[in-house]
KEDRENMI-146334 format. One record per residue (C-alpha): x, y, z. Coordinates in Angstrom, 2 decimals. Layout:
<recs>
[rec [X; Y; Z]]
...
</recs>
This chain:
<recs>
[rec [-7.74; -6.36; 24.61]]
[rec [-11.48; -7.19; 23.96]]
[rec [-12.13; -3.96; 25.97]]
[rec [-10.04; -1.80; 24.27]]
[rec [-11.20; -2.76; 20.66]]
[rec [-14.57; -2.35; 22.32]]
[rec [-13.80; 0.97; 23.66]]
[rec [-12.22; 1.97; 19.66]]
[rec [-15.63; 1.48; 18.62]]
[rec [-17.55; 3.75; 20.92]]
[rec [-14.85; 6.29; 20.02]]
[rec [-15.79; 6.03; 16.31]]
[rec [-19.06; 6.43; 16.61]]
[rec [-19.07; 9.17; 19.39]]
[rec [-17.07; 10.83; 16.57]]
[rec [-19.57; 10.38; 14.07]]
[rec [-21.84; 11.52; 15.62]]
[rec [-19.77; 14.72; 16.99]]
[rec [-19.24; 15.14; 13.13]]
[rec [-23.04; 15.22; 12.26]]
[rec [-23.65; 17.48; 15.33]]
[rec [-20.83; 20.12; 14.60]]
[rec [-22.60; 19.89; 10.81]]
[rec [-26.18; 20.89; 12.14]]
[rec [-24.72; 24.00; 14.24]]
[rec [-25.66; 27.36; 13.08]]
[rec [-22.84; 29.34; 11.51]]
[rec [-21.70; 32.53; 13.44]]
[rec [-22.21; 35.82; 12.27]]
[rec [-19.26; 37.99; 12.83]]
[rec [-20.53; 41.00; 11.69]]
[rec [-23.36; 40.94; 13.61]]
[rec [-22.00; 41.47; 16.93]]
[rec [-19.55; 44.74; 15.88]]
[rec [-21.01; 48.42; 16.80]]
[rec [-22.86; 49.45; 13.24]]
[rec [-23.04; 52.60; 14.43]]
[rec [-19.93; 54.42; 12.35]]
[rec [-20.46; 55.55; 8.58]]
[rec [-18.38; 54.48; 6.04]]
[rec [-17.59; 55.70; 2.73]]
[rec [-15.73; 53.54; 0.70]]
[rec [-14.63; 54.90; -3.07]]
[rec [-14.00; 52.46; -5.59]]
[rec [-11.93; 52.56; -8.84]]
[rec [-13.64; 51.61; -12.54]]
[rec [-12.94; 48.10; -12.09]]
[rec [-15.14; 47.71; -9.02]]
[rec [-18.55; 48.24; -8.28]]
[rec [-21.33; 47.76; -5.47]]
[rec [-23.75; 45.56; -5.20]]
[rec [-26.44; 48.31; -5.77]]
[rec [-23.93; 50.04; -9.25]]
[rec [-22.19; 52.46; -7.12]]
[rec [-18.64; 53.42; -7.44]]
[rec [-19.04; 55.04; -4.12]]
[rec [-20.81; 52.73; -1.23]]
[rec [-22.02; 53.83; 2.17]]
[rec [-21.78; 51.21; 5.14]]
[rec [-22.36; 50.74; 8.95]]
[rec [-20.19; 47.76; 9.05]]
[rec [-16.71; 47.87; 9.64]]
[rec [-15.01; 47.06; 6.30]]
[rec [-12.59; 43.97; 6.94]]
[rec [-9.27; 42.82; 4.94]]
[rec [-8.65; 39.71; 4.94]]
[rec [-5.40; 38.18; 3.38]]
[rec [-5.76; 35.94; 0.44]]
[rec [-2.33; 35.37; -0.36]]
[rec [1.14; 36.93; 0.26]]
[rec [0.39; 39.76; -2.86]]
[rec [-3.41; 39.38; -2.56]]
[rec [-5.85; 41.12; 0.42]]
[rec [-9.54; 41.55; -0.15]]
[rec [-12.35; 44.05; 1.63]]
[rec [-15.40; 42.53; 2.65]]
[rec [-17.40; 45.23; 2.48]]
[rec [-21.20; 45.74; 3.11]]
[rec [-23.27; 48.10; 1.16]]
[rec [-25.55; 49.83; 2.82]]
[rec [-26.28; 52.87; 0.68]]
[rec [-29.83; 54.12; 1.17]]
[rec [-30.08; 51.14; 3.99]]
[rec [-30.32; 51.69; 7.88]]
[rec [-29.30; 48.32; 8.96]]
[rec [-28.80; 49.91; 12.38]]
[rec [-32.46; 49.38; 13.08]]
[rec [-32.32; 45.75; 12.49]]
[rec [-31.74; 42.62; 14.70]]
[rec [-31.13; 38.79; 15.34]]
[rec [-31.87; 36.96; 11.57]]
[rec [-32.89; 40.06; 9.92]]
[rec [-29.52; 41.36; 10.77]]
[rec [-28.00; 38.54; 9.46]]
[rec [-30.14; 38.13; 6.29]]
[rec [-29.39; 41.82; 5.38]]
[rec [-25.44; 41.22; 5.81]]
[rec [-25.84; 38.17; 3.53]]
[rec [-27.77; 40.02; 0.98]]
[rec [-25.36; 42.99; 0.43]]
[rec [-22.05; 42.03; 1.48]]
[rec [-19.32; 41.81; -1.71]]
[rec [-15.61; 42.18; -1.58]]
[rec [-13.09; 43.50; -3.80]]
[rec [-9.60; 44.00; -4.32]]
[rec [-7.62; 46.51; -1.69]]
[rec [-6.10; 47.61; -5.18]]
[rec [-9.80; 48.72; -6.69]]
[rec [-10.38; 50.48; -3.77]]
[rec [-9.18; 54.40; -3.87]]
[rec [-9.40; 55.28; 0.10]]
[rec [-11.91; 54.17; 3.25]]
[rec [-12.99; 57.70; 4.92]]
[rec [-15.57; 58.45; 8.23]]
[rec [-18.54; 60.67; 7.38]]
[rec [-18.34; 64.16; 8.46]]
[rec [-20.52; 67.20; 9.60]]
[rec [-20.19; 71.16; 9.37]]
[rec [-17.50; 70.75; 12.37]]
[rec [-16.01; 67.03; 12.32]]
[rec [-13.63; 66.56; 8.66]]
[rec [-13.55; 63.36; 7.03]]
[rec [-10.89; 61.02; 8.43]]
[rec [-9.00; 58.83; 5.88]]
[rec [-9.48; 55.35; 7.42]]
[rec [-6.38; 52.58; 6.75]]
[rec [-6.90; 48.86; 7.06]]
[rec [-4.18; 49.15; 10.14]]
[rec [-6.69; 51.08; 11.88]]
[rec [-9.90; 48.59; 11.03]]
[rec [-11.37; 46.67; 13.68]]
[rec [-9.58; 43.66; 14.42]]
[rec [-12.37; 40.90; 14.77]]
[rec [-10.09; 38.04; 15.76]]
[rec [-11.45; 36.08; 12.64]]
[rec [-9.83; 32.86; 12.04]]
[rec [-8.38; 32.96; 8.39]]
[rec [-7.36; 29.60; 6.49]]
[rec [-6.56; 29.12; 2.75]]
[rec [-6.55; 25.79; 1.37]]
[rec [-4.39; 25.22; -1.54]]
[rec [-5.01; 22.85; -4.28]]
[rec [-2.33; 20.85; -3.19]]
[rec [-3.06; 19.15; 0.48]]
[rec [0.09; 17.58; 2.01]]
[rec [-0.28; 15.27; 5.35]]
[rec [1.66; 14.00; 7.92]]
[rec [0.24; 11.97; 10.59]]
[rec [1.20; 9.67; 13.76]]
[rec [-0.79; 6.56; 14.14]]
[rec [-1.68; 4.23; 16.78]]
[rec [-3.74; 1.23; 15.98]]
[rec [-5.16; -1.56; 18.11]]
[rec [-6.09; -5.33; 16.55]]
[rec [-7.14; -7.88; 17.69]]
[rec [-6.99; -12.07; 16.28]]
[rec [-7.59; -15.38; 17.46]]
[rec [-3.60; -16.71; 17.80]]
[rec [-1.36; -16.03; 20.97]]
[rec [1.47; -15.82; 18.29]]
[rec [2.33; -17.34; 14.99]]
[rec [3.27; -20.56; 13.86]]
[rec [5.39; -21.47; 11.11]]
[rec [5.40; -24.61; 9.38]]
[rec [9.24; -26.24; 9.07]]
[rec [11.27; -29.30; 8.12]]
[rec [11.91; -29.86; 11.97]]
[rec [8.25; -29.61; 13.29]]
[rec [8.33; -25.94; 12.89]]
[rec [8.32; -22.80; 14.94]]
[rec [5.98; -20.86; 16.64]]
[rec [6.60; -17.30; 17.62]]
[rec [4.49; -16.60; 20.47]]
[rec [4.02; -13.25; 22.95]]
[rec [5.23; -13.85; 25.74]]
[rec [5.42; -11.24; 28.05]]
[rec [3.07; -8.25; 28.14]]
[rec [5.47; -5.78; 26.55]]
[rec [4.92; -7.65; 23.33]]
[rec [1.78; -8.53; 23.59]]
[rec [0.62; -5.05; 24.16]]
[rec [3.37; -3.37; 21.36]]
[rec [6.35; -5.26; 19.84]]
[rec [7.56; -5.54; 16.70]]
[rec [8.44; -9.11; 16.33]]
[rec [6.59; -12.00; 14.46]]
[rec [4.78; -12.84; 17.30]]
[rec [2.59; -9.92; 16.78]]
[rec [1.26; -7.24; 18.45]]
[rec [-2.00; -5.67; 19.72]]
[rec [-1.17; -1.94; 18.88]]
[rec [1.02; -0.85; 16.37]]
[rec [2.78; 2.64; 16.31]]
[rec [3.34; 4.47; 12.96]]
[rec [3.84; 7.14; 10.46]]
[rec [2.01; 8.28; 7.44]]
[rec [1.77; 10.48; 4.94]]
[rec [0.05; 11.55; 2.06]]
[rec [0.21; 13.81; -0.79]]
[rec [-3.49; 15.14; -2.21]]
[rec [-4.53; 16.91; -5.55]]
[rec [-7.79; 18.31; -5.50]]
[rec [-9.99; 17.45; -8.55]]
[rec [-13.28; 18.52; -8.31]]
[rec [-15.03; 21.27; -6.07]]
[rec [-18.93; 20.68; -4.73]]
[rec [-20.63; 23.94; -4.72]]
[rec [-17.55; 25.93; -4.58]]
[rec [-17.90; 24.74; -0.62]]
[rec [-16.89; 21.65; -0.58]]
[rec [-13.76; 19.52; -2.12]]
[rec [-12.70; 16.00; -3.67]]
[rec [-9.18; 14.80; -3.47]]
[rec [-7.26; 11.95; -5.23]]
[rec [-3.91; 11.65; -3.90]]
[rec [-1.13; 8.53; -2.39]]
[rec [-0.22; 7.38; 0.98]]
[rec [2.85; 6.59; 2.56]]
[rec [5.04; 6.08; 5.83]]
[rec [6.28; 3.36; 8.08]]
[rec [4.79; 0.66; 9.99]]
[rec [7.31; -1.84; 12.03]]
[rec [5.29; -4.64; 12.69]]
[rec [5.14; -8.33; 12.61]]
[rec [9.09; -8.68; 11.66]]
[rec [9.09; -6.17; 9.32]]
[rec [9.86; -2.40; 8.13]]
[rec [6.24; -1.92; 6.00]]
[rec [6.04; 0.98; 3.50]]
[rec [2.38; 1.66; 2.80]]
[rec [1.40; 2.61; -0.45]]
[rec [-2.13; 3.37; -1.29]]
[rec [-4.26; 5.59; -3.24]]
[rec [-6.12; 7.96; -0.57]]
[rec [-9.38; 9.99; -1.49]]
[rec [-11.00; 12.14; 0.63]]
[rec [-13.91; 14.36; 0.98]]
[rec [-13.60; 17.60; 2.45]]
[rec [-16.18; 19.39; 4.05]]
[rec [-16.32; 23.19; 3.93]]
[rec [-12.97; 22.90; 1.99]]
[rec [-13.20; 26.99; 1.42]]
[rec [-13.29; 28.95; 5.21]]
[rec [-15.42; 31.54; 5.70]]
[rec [-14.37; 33.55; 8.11]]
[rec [-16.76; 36.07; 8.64]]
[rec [-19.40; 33.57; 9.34]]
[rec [-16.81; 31.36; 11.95]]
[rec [-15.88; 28.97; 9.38]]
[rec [-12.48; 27.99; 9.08]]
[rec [-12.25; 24.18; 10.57]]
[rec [-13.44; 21.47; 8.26]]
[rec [-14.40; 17.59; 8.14]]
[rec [-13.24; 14.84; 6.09]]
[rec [-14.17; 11.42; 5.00]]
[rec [-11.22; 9.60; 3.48]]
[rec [-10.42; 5.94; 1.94]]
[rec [-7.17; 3.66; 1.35]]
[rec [-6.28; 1.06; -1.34]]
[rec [-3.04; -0.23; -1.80]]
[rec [-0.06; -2.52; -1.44]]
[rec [2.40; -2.87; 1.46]]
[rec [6.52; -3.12; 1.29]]
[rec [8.60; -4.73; 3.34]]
[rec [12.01; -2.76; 3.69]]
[rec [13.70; -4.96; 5.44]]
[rec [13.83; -7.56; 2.39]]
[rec [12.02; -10.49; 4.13]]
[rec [9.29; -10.54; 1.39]]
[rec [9.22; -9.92; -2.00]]
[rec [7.03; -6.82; -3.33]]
[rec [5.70; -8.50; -5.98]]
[rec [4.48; -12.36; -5.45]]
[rec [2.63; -14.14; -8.69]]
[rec [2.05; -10.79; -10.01]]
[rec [-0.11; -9.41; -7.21]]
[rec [1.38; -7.55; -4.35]]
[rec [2.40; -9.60; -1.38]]
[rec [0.81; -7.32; 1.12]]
[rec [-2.21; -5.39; 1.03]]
[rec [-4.72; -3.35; 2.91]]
[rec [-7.81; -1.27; 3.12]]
[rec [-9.65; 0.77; 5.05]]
[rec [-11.46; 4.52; 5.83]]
[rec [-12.21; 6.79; 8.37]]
[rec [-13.18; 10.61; 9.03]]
[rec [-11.31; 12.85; 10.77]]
[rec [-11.35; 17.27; 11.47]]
[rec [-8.96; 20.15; 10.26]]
[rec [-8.51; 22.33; 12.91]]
[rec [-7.02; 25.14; 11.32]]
[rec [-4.30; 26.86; 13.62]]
[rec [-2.42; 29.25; 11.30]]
[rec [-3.40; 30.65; 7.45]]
[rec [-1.74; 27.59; 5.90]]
[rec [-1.86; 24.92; 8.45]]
[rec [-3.98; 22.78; 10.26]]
[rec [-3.92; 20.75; 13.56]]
[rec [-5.89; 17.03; 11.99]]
[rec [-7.28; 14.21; 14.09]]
[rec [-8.73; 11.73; 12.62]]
[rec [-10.35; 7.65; 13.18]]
[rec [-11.39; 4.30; 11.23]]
[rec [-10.76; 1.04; 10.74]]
[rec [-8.16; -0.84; 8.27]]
[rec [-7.94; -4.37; 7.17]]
[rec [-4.02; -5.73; 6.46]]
[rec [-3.29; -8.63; 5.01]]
[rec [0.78; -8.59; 5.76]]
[rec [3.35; -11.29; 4.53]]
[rec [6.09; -12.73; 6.60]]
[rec [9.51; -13.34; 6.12]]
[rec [10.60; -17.09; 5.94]]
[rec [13.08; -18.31; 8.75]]
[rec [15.23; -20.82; 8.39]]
[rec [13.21; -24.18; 9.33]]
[rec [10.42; -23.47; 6.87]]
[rec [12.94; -22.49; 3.90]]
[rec [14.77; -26.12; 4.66]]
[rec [11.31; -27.89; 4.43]]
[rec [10.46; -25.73; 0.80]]
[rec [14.15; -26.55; -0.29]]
[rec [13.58; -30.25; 0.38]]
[rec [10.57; -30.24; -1.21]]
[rec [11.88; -28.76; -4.53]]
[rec [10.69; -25.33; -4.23]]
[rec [12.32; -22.93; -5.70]]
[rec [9.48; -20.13; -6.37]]
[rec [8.37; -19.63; -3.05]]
[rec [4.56; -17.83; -3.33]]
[rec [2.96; -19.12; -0.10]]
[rec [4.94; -16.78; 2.50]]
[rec [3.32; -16.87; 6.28]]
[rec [0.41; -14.17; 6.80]]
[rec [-1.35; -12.13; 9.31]]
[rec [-5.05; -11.06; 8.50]]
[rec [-5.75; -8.72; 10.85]]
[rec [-8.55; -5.71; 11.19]]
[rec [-7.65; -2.58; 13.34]]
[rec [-9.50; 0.79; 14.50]]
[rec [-6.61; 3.51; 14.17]]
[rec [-6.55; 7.25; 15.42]]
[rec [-3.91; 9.35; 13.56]]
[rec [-3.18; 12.88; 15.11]]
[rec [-1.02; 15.12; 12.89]]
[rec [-0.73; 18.52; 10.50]]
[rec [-2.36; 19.15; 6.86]]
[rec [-1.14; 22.16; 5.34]]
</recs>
């Protein structure tokens, strides 16, 4: 198993390092690579205006809707009255696009037409019949919710576990590879197989780009004789939170943390032992939101997570406390264990 922790590792930091590279790339410019041949003319009610004070704006780009919500589309639009952008290329293209591209409500705008001559009328353009530029188009809400398989691999010094008992004890040991590799007994395992997931205000934005979230963790891990319920706060760092489509942005990195207390469901183990949780953990990672529909994404993420896990007591080891007077049991059997984890799930 030495190998595969070792191999968990690399993975991390070939991530990490994926993450700072995908950060460095330059962003795409849509717009750039339409034909900016056709004239626009775009009329706009009271409530909206150009970037230059018109009510009425000329443009070479194609105007594009995107949908903002299910009662909500707005026009990207650029204005290019008394501008031939036509004559520009590579970043002055781009630069221009930046510098006088606004959008507005469909509902402020009054109608999209094609310019005319003496021969040619003006067509009435609708948004059915704008270009359709394939962009990706991803709204985050304020409200992330996640759900997440988990695999995890650990590694510690024991074959097994020994308890201490009346009769010389016990000592749960793996011994055959199906448990050494995954079980879910007290002998323990090397990988464990769960579920998680988490529920995550956001409260605070970063440049209107970039997001912080305070939210709690849940799910299921069956491991080391017992039915754990995680419970932890979870923050996490978004980066480029807010897609922008029209420059190729829509998937977006995280960094995210866990704190918190551990339940077992299967009643081995008191929650609460000497007023401090009996189990605990911690840990972090950083992961990507691949976004695959408007309000969904496909997630993958990595770290590493330190458990401290109690045990239930068997029989032996509650004769030797019983003959010893104890009645307040607080010293239950442990496993300390650190493990890298990859979670692969859906954020919506």
């Amino acid at each position: 198993m030495k190998n595969l922790l070792l191999k968990s590792g690399y993975l991390c930091l070939a991530f990490i390092l994926l993450m700072l590279a995908y950060s460095c790339t330059p962003t795409k410019c849509v717009l750039c690579d339409i034909d900016n041949s056709t004239l626009y003319k775009v009329e706009l009610d009271e409530d909206a205006i150009g970037n230059k004070g018109n009510k009425e704006i000329e443009t070479f780009f194609t105007p594009v809707p995107i949908e903002v919500s299910k009662k909500k589309v707005d026009l990207y639009l650029v204005d290019c009255t008394d501008d031939q952008p036509y004559k520009l290329t590579g970043e002055s293209l781009e630069q221009f696009i930046k510098q006088n591209m606004f959008r507005v409500d469909t509902s402020q705008v009054k109608r999209i037409v094609t310019t005319s001559d003496a021969d040619v009328p003006p067509e009435i353009v609708r948004y059915s019949e704008l270009e359709d530029l394939g962009l990706c188009n991803r709204a985050r809400k304020l409200v992330k919710i996640e759900l997440r398989g988990m695999l995890a691999s650990r590694r510690w010094d024991n074959e097994g576990m020994f308890y201490t008992g009346y009769n010389g004890g016990t000592f749960y040991e793996r011994n055959d590879f199906i448990n050494q590799v995954i079980g879910f007994g007290r002998g323990g395992t090397n990988l464990i197989l769960g579920a998680e997931a988490a529920i995550i205000p956001r409260v605070a934005r970063i440049n209107n780009r970039h997001a912080v979230g305070l939210g709690l963790l849940t799910g299921f891990w069956p491991v080391d004789g017992g039915l754990f319920i995680p419970i932890s706060f979870h923050p996490r760092f978004t980066f480029n939170e807010f897609s922008a489509p029209l420059w190729g942005k829509c998937n977006a990195w995280y960094l995210f943390g866990d704190l918190g207390a551990a339940y077992d469901a299967s009643g081995g183990v008191p929650f609460i032992i000497a007023d401090i949780p009996a189990s605990w953990f911690t840990g972090g990672g950083v992961g990507i939101d691949l976004w695959k529909t408007k309000n969904r994404d496909l997630s993958f993420d990595i770290g590493y997570r330190y458990t401290s896990l109690a045990m239930p007591i068997n029989d032996d080891l509650g004769n030797c406390y019983e003959a010893v007077g104890i009645d307040d049991i607080t010293n239950y059997p442990r496993r300390n264990a650190g493990q890298f984890f990859v979670r692969l799930g859906f954020t919506w």
